[in-house]
C-alpha positions in Angstrom: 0.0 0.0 0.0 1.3 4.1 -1.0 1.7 5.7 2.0 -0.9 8.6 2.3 -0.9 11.7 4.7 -4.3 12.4 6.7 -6.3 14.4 4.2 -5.7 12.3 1.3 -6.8 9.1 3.6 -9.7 10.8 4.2 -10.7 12.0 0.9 -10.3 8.6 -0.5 -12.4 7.3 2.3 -15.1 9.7 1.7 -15.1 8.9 -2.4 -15.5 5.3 -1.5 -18.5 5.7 1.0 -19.9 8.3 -1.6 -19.7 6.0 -4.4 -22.0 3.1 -2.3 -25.9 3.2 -2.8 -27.8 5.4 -0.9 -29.1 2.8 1.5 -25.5 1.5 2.1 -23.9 4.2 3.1 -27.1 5.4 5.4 -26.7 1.9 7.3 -22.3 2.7 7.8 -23.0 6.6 8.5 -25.3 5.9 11.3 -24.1 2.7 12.9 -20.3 3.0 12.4 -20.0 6.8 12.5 -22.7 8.0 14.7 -22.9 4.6 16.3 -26.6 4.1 16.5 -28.0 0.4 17.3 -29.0 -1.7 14.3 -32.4 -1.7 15.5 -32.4 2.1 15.9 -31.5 2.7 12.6 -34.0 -0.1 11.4 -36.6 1.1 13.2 -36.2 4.7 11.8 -35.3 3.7 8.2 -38.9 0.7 8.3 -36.5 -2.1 7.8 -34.9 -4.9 9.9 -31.9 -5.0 12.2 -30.7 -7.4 10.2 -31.6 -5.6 6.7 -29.3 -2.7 8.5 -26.2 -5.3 9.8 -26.2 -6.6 5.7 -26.5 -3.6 4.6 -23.6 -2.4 6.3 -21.7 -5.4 6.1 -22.2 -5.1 2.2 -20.9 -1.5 2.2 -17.9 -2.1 4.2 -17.0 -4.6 1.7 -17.3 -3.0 -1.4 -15.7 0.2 0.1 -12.6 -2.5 1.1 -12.3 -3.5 -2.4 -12.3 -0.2 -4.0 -9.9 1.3 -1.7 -7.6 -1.9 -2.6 -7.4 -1.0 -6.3 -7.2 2.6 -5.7 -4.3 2.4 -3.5 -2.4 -0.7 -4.8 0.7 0.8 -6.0 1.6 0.8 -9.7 
């Protein structure tokens, strides 16, 4: 992996999560950065807590991938 100073991490993390579908990247904003329960954010959003966790588990996943190929050095 390139070695990358704070901003650029950032920016690269914030491309990723905006390039998710919306409903993905609602399920990691509020559980993983504001830390809401699954059922919380089920509950408001008129899904499952488990509809949220694979959601978010999905998300995670494709941001992992894309950050792979955009920092994989050439």
């Amino acid at each position: 992996m390139i070695e990358l100073d704070r901003s650029e991490y950032r920016r690269h993390l914030s491309q990723a999560l905006q390039r998710l579908s919306r409903q993905e990247r609602i399920a990691l904003e509020e559980v993983i950065l504001k830390g809401q329960s699954l059922r919380h954010v089920g509950n408001r959003t008129g899904v499952s807590a488990m509809t949220i966790q694979r959601r978010a588990k999905r998300g995670l996943a494709q941001m992992r991938q894309q950050l792979t190929v955009q920092l994989e050095p050439a």
